[in-house]
N, C-alpha and C positions, 0 to 999 in steps of 0.2 A: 454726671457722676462724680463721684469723690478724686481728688487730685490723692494717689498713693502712691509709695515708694519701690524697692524693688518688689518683683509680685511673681507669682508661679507663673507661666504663657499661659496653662491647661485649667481655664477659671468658670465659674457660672455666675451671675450676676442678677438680680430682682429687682423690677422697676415699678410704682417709684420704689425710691428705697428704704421710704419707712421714716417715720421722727421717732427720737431720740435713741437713744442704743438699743430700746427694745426692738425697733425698727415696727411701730406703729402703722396700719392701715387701715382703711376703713373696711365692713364687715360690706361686701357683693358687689369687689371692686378689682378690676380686670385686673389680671397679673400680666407682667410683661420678661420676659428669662431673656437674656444673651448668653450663650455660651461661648468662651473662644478656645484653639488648640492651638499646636506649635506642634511641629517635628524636630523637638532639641534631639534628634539621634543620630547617627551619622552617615544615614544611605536615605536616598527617596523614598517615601510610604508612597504606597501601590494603592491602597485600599484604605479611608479612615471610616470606621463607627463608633456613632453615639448614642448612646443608651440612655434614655431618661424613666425613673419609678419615680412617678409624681406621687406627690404626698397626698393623704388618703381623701384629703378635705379640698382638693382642686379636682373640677371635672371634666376628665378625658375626652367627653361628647362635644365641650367646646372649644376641643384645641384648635389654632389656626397656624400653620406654619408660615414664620414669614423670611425676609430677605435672607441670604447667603451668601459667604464668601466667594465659594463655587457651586454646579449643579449639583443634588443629590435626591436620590429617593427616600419617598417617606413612608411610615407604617404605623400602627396602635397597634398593639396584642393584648393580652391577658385585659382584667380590669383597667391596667392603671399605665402599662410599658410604653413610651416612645420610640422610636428607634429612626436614626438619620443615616444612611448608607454614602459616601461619598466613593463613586469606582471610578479607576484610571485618576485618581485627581494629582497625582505624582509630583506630589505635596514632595521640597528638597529638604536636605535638612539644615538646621539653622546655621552650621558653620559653613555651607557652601552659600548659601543665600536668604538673608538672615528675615527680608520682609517679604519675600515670598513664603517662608515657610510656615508663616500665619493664617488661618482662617475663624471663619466664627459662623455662627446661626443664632435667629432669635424665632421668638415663636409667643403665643398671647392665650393664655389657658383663663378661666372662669373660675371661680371659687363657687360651690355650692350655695345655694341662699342661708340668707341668714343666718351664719356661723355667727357664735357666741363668744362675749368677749374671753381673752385669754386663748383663744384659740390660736395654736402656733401653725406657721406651715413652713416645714421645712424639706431642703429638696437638696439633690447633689447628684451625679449623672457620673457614669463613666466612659471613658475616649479608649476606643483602642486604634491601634496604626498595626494595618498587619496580622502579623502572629502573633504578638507581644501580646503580654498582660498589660489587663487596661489602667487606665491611669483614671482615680479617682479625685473628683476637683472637690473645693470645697466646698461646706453648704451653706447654703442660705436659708437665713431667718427671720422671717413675719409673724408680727402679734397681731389678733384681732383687735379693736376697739373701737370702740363707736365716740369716745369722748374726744376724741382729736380734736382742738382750737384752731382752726384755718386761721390764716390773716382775712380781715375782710375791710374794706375800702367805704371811705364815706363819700367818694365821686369817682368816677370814671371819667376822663377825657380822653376821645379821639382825636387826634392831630395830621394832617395833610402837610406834607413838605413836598418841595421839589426844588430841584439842586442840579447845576451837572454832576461835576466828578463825584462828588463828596460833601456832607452837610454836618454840624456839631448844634447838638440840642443840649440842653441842659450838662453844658460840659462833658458830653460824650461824643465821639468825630464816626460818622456812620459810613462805607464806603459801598454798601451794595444796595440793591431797591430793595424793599421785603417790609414785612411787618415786624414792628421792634416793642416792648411793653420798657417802661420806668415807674418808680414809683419816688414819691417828692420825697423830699428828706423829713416830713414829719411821718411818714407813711399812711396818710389820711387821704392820699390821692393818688390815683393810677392811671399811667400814662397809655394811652394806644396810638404808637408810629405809626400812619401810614405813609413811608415811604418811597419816594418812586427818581432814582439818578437818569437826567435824559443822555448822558454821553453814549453813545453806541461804538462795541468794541466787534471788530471783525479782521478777521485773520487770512490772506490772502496767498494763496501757493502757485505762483503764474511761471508758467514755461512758456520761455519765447524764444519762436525762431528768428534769429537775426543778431544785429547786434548792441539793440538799444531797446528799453522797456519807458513806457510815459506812465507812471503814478498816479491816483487820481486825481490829486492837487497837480498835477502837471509835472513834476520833477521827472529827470531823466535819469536812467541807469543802465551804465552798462557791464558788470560785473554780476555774478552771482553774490548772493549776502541776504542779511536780515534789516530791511529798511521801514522807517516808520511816517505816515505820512497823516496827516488830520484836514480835517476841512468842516463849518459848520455846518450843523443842520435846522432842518427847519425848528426849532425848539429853543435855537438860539444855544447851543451847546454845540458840543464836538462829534462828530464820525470820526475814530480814530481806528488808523488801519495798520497792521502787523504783516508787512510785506516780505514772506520766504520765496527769492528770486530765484529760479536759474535761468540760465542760457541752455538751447540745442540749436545742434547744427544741420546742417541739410547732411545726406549722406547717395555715396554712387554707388555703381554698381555695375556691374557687366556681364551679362548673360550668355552664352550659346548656346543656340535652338535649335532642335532638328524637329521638322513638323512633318506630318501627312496631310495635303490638299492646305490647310488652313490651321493657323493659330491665334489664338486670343488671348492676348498681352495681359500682365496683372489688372491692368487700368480697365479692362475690357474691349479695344480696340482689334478687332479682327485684319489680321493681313493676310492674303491670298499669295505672296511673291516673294522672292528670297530677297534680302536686301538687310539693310542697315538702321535700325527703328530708335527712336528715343521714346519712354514711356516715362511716367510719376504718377506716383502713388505714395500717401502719408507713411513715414516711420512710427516705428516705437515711441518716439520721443515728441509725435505730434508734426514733425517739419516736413519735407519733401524728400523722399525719396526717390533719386535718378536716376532710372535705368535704362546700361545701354543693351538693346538687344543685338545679336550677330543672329540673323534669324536664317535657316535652307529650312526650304518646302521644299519636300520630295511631291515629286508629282501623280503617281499612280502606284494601284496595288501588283502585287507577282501571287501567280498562281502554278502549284506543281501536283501531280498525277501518280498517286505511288499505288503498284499493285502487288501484294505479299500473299505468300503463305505461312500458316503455321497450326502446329498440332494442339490442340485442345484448347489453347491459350495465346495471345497475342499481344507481346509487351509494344506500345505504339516509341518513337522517339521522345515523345512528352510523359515515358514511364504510365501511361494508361493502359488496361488491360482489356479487350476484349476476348467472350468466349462467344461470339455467335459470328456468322458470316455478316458480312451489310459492307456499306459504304457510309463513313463516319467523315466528319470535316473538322479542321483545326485551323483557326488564325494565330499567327505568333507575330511580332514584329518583325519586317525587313531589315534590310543596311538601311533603306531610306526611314524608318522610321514609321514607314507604311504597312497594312496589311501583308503578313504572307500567305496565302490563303490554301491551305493542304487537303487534299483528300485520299484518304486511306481506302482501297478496294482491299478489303481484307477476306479471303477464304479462311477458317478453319476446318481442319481436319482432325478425322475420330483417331483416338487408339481401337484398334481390338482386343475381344480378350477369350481364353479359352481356356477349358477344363480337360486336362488329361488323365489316364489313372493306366499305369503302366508297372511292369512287374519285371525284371532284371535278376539274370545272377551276377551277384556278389559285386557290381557296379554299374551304372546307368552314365551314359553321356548325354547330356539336353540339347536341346534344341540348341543353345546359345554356347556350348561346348563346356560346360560344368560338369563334373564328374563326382556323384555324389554316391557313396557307398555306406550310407543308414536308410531306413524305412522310415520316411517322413514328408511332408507336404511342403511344398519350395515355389518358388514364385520365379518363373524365366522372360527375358523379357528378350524381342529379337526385334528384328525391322518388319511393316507389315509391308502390306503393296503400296500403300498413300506415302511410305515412308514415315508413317509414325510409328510406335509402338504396339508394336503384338504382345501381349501381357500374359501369359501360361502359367493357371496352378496346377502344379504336377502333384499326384498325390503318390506317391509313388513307394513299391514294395521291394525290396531287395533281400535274395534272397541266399542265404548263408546258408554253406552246410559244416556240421561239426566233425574234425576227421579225425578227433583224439581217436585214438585206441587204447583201450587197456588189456593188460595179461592176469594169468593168474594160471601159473605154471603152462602148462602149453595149450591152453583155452583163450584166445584174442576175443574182444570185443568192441564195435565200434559203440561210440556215443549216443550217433545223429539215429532215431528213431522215425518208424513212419516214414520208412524209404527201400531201396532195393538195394539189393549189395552183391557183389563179385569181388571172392579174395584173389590176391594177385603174388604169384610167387617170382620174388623180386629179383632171383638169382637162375632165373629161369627166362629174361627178357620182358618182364612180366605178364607172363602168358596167364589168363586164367583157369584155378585150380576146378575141374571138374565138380561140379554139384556141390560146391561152394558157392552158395547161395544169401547165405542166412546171416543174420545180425550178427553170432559167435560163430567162431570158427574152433573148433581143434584139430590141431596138426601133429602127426605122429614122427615128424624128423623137425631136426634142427634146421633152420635158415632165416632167411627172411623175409619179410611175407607183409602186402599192404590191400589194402581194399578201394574198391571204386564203387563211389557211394552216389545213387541217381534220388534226386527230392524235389517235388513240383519242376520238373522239366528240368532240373541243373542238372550237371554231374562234374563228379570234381574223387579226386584222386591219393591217399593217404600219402605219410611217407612211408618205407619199410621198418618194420618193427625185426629187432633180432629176440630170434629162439634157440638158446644151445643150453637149457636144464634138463633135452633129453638125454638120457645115457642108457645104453641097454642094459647097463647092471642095475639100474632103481626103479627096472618094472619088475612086477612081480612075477617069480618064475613058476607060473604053474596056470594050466589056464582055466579060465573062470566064466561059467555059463549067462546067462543072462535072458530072459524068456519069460515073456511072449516081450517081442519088441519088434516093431509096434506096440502101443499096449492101452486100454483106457487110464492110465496111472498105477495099475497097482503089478508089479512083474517081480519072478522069483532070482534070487541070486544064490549060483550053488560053484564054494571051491571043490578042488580036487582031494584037498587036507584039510583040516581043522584047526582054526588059527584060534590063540588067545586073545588079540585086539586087532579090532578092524576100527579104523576111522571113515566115516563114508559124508561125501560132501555132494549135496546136490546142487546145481549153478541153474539158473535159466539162461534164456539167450541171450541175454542183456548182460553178459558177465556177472550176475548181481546172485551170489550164498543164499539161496534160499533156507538151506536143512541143513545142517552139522549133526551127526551123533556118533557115539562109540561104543561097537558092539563088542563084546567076551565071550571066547568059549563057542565060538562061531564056526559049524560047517557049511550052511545055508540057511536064507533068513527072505523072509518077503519084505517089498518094499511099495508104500504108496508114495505117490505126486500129488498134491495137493495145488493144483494151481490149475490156466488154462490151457489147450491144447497147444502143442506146441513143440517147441526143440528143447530138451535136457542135457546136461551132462553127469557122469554118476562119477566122481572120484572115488577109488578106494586105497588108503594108504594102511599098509602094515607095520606093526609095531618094531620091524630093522627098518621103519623106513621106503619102504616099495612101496611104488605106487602104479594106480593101472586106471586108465579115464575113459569111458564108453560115452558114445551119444544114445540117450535116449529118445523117442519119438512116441509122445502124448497123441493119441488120435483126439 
C-alpha cells in the first residue's frame, strides 16, 4: 500500500489500488476492501458495526468475507447491504490503550462481467460503536479500463539458494526462507528466489527441580534467566535455542487424618493403622511434593435406637420431616470419624377434628375457655386423647335481646319483637303487673316500670323507665264511652258534651302513631282500625290540653 502521512484511524481501502490517479483496473477483476476502525472516544465500545452499500456495479452473490481483527457475525440484506456485527469485542479507547483500540476487516467482492470502460466504482461504509452516530470513512475510487500497459518480462529465472542465517543476492541481504521476486536493472528480466535458511530457531521454557539445569550443548545453569545456546545441525548450520529457565523447589507438608477402618494417601497407598506415614506426590510446579501424614483409624462404627412420638408431623434431629409412622435410618459421622448409624422408630399421631353448632344467650364459653359474644363461626382447638389437637368449628348463634323501651306519654313500648313480655312495677319489688302481658303497656299512675322480655329460650330484664306526666288535672273531666270493645276495628266514641277540637292519635302495640286526625264540633263520632288484629291504643287530647288514653282490642 501507499506509505501516507497522518490519516483518519476509521478508513476503507481498494486493492490493487489502481494506476495512475484515476486508479485504473482491469474490467472482471476481483476487488479486494480492508476496512479499518479505532475507538478514538473515551470509554470502551461494547458493540461495533459496519455497514457496507456496495456500489451498483460489484456483485453481492460473490462476496467472500475474509480475515478479522476480532470475531464477528456476518449478513447481506437488501440488494446490495453488507453488514459486520462485532458483540462484546470491548474495543478500549485510544487514550487508555492506543493499539488495542484498533481493528480492521477485509473481504473480496466480484465486479459484474464485463463492465465498460469508464466505469467508476465507488464505495465507502459507515462504523458505528455503540449508540453513537456512525462514522463515515472515505471512498474509494476505481476506473474501468481494459488499455492498462502491465510490465512484461523477456525471461524469467528461477533461482535456488541456500544459506544458514542469511544470504544477499543481487545486493539485497534476505534473512527468512520464502519466495522472493527481482527484477535486473534493465527490467528485461525477472527474478524467482527460491529461498530456503537451514539455521533452526527454537524456544525452550524448562522447569527444573533441583539446583542446576544442562543445556543442550552441555552448559550448566543454575539461576533462573534467558540463556542462548547453539549446536550444529545436520545441514551443516546452527540449532539455535532460546532458553527461558527457572528453578522449583520440592515443597512439605503435614497432614492430620482421622480415618474410619482405612485410608488412602494422595499417592494411593492404603494404611489400615494409626501411625506416622511419609507420602509424595508432584506439585504445581512439577517437583515433589512431601507429605507428612499424622494418621488415627478409628476402628468401628456406633449405633443408637431412638423411639419418638409426634402429632401429624416429625421434625428428625437432621431437620427432616416425617408424616407417616415407620422406622427410618440415618448415618452421620462419629467422634471417630466413623459411621454413626441412627434409627428413628417414629409413631405419628392424628389431630381430630369436629363440627359443633351451638346456640347461647348473649355469650358462649368454648370448649378451650374463649368467650365469644357475636353470631359467627370460630375455630377451638383443645387437647385430644393422643395428646394432639382436637380442632372444633363452632358455628355458633348468640342470642341478644333488645330491652330499649320507649314512651310516648304514658304508653311504654319494648323494641325486641317476636317474644313474650311481662311488665314489672319497679317500686313494687318488681312484682309483675297483672295482664300486663303485651309489647306496649299503658299505665294509669305514675312510677316506674320495666319489662322482662323472654326470645328463643333467653330472658333478660329492662331497666325501670320513669313515669310522672300523669296528673289528674290533664285527664279529661267528663267521662267518655267507647263500644263495642272488643271490636272488629270499627267502634263508636260518645262524650258527655260537645267539644270544639278533639285530637285523637291511634298507636299500635309497637308504640309506632299509626293515625293522627283532628275532629271539630264533636259530640260522638265512629272510628275504624285499619290494621291487624291486635292491641290499640286511642289517645284523645282536648283543645285545654286533657288528655284520656284507652286500650283498644282488635279481634
Amino acid at each position: 500500500g501507499e506509505v501516507t502521512g497522518s490519516y483518519d484511524p476509521n478508513d476503507k481501502t481498494g486493492y490493487p489500488l489502481g494506476i495512475t490517479e484515476e486508479h485504473y483496473v482491469l474490467p472482471n477483476q476481483q476487488m479486494e476492501y480492508i476496512i479499518r476502525f479505532q475507538n478514538t472516544g473515551n470509554d470502551t465500545a461494547f458493540t461495533v458495526v459496519v455497514r457496507d452499500t456496495l456500489d451498483p456495479d460489484l456483485n453481492i452473490m460473490s462476496v467472500v468475507p475474509g480475515v478479522s481483527s476480532h470475531s464477528y457475525s456476518f449478513r447481506k440484506f437488501s440488494p446490495r447491504v453488507l453488514e459486520w456485527t462485532f458483540e462484546n469485542i470491548m474495543l478500549p479507547d485510544s487514550t487508555t490503550n492506543e493499539p488495542e483500540s484498533n481493528g480492521f476487516l477485509c473481504f473480496k467482492v466480484n465486479q459484474f462481467p464485463d463492465l465498460t470502460n469508464g466505469t467508476a466504482l465507488n464505495n465507502r461504509v459507515g462504523i458505528y460503536f455503540d449508540f453513537n452516530d456512525p462514522i463515515i470513512t472515505n471512498e474509494t475510487h476505481h476506473v474501468i479500463n481494459d488499455n492498462i500497459n502491465l510490465p512484461t518480462f523477456n525471461e524469467v529465472v528461477s533461482v535456488e539458494l541456500n544459506d544458514c542465517g542469511s544470504l544477499e543476492y543481487n545486493d539485497i541481504t534476505y534473512h527468512n526462507t520464502g519466495t522472493y521476486y527481482q527484477l535486473s536493472d534493465d527490467g528485461e528480466t525477472k527474478f524467482i528466489l527460491n529461498i530456503t535458511l537451514n539455521n533452526n530457531y527454537t524456544n525452550l521454557y524448562p522447569t527444573v527441580c533441583g539446583n542446576e539445569y544442562i543445556s543442550p550443548s552441555g552448559n550448566i545453569y543454575s539461576t533462573n534467566g534467558i540463556y542462548y545456546d547453539t549446536l550444529p545441525n545436520f545441514l551443516g548450520c546452527e540449532d539455535i535455542y532460546t532458553i527461558d529457565l527457572s528453578f522449583a523447589q520440592n515443597t512439605f507438608e503435614t497432614l492430620d487424618i482421622s480415618s474410619c477402618m482405612e485410608y488412602v494417601s494422595p499417592s494411593g497407598t492404603t494404611h489400615m493403622n494409626s501411625g506416622t506415614y511419609n507420602d509424595t506426590i508432584p506439585n504445581a510446579m512439577g517437583c515433589d511434593s512431601i507429605i507428612t501424614l499424622n494418621l488415627i483409624i478409628s476402628p468401628e462404627d456406633t449405633y443408637s435406637y431412638i423411639v419418638d412420638y409426634a402429632c401429624m408431623e416429625y421434625i428428625s434431629p437432621f431437620d427432616l420431616s416425617y408424616t407417616e409412622t415407620g422406622i427410618y435410618e440415618h448415618i452421620i459421622p462419629n467422634y471417630g470419624g466413623c459411621d454413626s448409624i441412627i434409627t428413628l422408630d417414629i409413631t405419628i399421631l392424628e389431630n381430630s377434628f369436629a363440627n359443633i353448632q351451638e346456640s347461647s344467650c348473649f355469650e358462649y364459653n368454648s370448649p378451650s375457655g374463649e368467650i365469644y359474644t357475636q353470631t359467627g363461626s370460630y375455630t377451638d382447638i383443645i387437647p385430644n386423647s393422643n395428646g394432639c389437637d382436637s380442632i372444633i368449628t363452632l358455628d355458633l348463634n348468640i342470642i341478644n335481646i333488645d330491652l330499649t323501651i320507649t314512651t310516648n306519654g304514658n304508653i311504654l313500648s319494648a323494641h325486641q319483637s317476636d317474644a313474650t313480655y311481662q311488665w314489672l312495677d319497679c317500686n313494687n319489688n318488681y312484682n309483675p303487673i297483672q295482664n300486663e302481658t303485651e309489647q306496649t303497656f299503658m299505665t294509669e299512675e305514675n312510677g316506674d316500670y320495666a319489662v322482662q322480655i323472654t326470645s328463643n329460650g333467653c330472658i333478660d330484664t329492662s331497666e325501670c323507665v320513669n313515669i310522672n306526666s300523669i296528673a289528674t288535672e290533664n285527664i279529661i273531666p267528663e267521662k267518655i264511652n267507647i263500644h263495642p270493645n272488643p271490636n272488629n276495628g270499627k267502634f263508636l266514641i260518645e262524650f258527655s258534651k260537645r267539644h270544639k277540637t278533639i285530637m285523637v292519635d291511634i298507636i299500635n302495640s309497637t308504640g309506632q302513631l299509626i293515625t293522627q286526625d283532628v275532629m271539630h264540633d264533636i259530640h260522638s263520632t265512629t272510628l275504624e282500625i285499619n290494621g291487624s288484629s291486635g292491641i290499640y291504643f286511642l289517645k284523645l287530647t282536648t283543645l285545654e290540653g286533657h288528655y284520656q288514653t284507652f286500650k283498644i282490642l282488635k279481634d
